[in-house]
C-alpha positions as CSV (number, residue, x, y, z in Angstrom):
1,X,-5.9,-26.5,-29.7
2,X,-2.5,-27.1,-27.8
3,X,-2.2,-23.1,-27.9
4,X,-5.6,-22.8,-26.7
5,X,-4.7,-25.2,-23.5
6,X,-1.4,-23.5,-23.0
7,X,-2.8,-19.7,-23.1
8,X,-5.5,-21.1,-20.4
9,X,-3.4,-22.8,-18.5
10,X,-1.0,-19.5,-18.1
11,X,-4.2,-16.8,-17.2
12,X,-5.3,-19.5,-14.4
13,X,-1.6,-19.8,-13.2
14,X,-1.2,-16.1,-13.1
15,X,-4.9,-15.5,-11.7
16,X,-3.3,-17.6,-8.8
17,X,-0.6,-15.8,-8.3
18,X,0.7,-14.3,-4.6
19,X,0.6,-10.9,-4.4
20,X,4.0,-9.3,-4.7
21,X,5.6,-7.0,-1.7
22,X,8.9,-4.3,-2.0
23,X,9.6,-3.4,1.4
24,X,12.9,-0.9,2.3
25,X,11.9,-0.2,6.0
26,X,12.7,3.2,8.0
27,X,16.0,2.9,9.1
28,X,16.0,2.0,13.1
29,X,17.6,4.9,14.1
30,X,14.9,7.4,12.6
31,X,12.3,7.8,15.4
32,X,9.3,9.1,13.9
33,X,6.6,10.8,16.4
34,X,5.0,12.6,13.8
35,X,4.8,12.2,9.9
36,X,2.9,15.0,7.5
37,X,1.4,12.7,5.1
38,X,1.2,14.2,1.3
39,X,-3.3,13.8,0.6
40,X,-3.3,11.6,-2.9
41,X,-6.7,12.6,-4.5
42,X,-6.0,10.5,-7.4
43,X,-7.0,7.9,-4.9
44,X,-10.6,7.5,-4.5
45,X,-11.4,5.3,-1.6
46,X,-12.6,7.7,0.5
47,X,-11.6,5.3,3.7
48,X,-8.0,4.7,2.5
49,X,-6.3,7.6,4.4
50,X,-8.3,7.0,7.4
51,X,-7.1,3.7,7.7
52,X,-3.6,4.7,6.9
53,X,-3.7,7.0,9.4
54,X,-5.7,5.0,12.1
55,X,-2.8,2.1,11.3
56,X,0.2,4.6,11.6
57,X,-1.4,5.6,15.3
58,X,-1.1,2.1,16.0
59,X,2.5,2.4,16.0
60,X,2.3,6.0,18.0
61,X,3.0,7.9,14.9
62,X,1.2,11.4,14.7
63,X,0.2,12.0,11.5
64,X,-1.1,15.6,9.7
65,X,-1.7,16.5,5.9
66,X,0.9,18.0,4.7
67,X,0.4,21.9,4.8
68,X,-1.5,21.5,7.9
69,X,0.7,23.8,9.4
70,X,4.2,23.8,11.3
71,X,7.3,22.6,10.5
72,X,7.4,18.9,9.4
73,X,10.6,16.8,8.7
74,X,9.1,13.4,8.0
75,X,6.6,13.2,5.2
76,X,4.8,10.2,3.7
77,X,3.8,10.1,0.0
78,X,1.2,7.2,-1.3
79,X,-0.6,5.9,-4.2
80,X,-2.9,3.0,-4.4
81,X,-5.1,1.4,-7.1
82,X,-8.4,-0.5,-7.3
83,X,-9.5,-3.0,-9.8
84,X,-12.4,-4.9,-10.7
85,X,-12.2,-8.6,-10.9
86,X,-14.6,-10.1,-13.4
87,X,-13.5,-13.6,-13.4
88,X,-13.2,-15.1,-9.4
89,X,-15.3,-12.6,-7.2
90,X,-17.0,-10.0,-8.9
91,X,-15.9,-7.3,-7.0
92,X,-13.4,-4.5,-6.8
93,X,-9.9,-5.4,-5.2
94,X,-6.7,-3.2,-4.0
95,X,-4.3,-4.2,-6.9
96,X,-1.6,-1.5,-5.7
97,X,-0.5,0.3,-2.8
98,X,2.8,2.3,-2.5
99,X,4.1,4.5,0.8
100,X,7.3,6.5,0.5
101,X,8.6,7.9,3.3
102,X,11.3,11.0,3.3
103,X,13.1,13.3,5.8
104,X,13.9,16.4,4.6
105,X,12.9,15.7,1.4
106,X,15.0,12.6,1.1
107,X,13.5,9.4,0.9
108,X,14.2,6.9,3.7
109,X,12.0,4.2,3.5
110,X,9.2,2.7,1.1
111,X,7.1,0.1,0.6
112,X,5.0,-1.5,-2.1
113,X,2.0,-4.3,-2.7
114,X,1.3,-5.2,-6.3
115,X,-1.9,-8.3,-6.3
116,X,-2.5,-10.3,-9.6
117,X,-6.1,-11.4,-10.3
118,X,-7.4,-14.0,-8.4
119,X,-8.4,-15.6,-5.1
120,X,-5.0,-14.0,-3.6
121,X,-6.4,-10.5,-3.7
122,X,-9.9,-10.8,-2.4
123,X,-9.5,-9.1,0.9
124,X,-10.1,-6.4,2.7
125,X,-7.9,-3.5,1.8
126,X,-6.8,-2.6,5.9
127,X,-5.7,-6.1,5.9
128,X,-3.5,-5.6,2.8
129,X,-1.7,-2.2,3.5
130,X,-1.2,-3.7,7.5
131,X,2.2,-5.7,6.6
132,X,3.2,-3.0,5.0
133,X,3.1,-0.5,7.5
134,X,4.0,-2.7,10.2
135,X,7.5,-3.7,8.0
136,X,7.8,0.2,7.2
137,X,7.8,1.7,10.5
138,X,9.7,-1.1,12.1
139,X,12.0,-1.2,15.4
């Protein structure tokens, strides 16, 4: 029975948990007016890159998919996952988001946001990926 308590007590104290951030910003002295993002169709929120996109013109970043034409030093690679919570809301969740950021094929900055089930990750997903950028991209 003490197991039993002690394997609960660990899934609700980990269901609890803060979601976790890795941030390596773009160093200060790259100034970024347009970025080629790299399309990621292995994600399938459908208004993930729009908001990525909409939150990167916040910060008067251009942004294009990549072989959109033209030459295009700064490019921006992602990947984010959904997943369903069954235990606190009953509804899908971002559980991971990752930007990387390269000139000239080099990586410069990158960012990642990895949530743990629970009350922590209910959100929407714009509000998640907003620190983020705002810690990527700044001055």
């Amino acid at each position: 029975m003490k197991k039993l308590i002690a394997l609960l007590s660990a899934l609700i104290v980990q269901g609890c948990a803060s979601p976790v951030t890795r941030i390596e910003p773009v160093p200060a002295t790259e100034t970024i007016a347009r970025l080629c993002i790299e399309e990621n169709p292995k994600t399938y929120m459908e208004d993930f890159l729009p908001e990525v996109r909409a939150q990167l013109a916040e910060h008067a970043i251009a942004t294009e998919l990549l072989g959109q034409g033209g030459d295009c030093p700064y490019t921006m690679s992602y990947e984010a996952q959904w997943s369903w919570d069954w235990f606190w809301t009953f509804s899908v969740y971002l559980s991971m988001a990752e930007f990387s950021v390269s000139k000239d094929g080099r990586q410069i900055g990158m960012a990642s946001y990895t949530a743990a089930l629970g009350p922590s990750a209910v959100g929407r997903t714009k509000n998640k990926i907003r620190p983020l950028l705002i810690e990527l991209f700044r001055k």
